[in-house]
N, C-alpha and C positions, 0 to 999 in steps of 0.2 A: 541465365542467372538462376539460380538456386535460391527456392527461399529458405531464410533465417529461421530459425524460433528462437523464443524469449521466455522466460519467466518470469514474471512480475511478480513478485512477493508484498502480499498487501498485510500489514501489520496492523491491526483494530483491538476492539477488545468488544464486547457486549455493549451494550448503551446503560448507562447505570445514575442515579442521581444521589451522589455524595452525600450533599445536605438533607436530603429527605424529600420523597416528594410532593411535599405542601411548602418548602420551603423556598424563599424570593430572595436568598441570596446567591445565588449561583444557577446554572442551570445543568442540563444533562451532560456527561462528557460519554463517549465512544459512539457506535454506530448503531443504528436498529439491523438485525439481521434481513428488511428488505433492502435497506441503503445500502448495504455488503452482498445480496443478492443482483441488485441494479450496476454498481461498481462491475463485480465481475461478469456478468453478461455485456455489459457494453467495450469491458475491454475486449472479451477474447471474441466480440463480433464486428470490433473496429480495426484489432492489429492482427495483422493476417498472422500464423503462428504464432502468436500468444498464449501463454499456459499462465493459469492465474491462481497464483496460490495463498490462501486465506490464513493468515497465522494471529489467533486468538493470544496476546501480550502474557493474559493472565495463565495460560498454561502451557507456554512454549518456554523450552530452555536455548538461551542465545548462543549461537558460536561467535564468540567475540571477536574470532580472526577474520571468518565469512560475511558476519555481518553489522563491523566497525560502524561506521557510518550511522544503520537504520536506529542502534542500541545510542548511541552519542545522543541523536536527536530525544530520544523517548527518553534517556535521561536526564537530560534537558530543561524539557519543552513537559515532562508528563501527559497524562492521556487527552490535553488537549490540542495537540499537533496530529491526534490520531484522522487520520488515517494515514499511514507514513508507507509509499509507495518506492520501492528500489528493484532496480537492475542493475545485476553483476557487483553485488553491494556498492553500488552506486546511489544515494535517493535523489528520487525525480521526482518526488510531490510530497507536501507535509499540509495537512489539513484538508479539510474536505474540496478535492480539486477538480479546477477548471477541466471538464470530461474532455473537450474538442482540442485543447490547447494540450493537453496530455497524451493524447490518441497522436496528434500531431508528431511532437518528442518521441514517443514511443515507434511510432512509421518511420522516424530517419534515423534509428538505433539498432531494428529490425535492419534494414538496407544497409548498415557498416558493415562492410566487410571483415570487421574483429569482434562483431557480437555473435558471441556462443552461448551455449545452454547453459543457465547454473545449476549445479547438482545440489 
């Protein structure tokens, strides 16, 4: 058996506090760049060929065709479903998610015989 590779397209933005930060109405929405450092080291050191690609919301332009799904949710849900995790524009995780239980999903998606590279 041959192994798979994947791309996991992880969608975030900066971590930023809307209301200001002395403000008690709301709290932070997006990531700290350790929480998106941590993310991607434990993906691509739990799914065997994993390739994990970081795409910052605020300065990526979407392919609506390629990536139906991940854009649906974010427009949605806004930056607080962030971190919005897809394969093969597929999304497999919306908010900050269960690592073991994702890694899981992500191992028997690698192992289908119909998952390919996304370009």
């Amino acid at each position: 058996m041959t192994e798979q590779s994947i791309t996991i397209r992880v969608y975030t933005m900066p971590q930023e506090m809307p209301c200001g930060p002395a403000s008690s109405c709301c709290g932070p929405v997006g990531q700290t760049g350790e929480e998106i450092k941590q993310l991607r080291w434990g993906l691509e050191n739990s799914v065997p060929g994993a390739q994990v690609e970081i795409i910052n919301i605020r300065q990526y332009k979407f392919s609506v065709q390629r990536e139906k799904a991940a854009l649906k949710v974010i427009q949605t849900f806004g930056p607080t479903a962030l971190p919005v995790l897809a394969v093969d524009g597929e999304v497999v995780s919306i908010g900050p998610p269960n690592v073991p239980e994702l890694v899981a999903r992500l191992r028997a998606k690698v192992a289908s015989p119909t998952t390919t590279k996304v370009v």
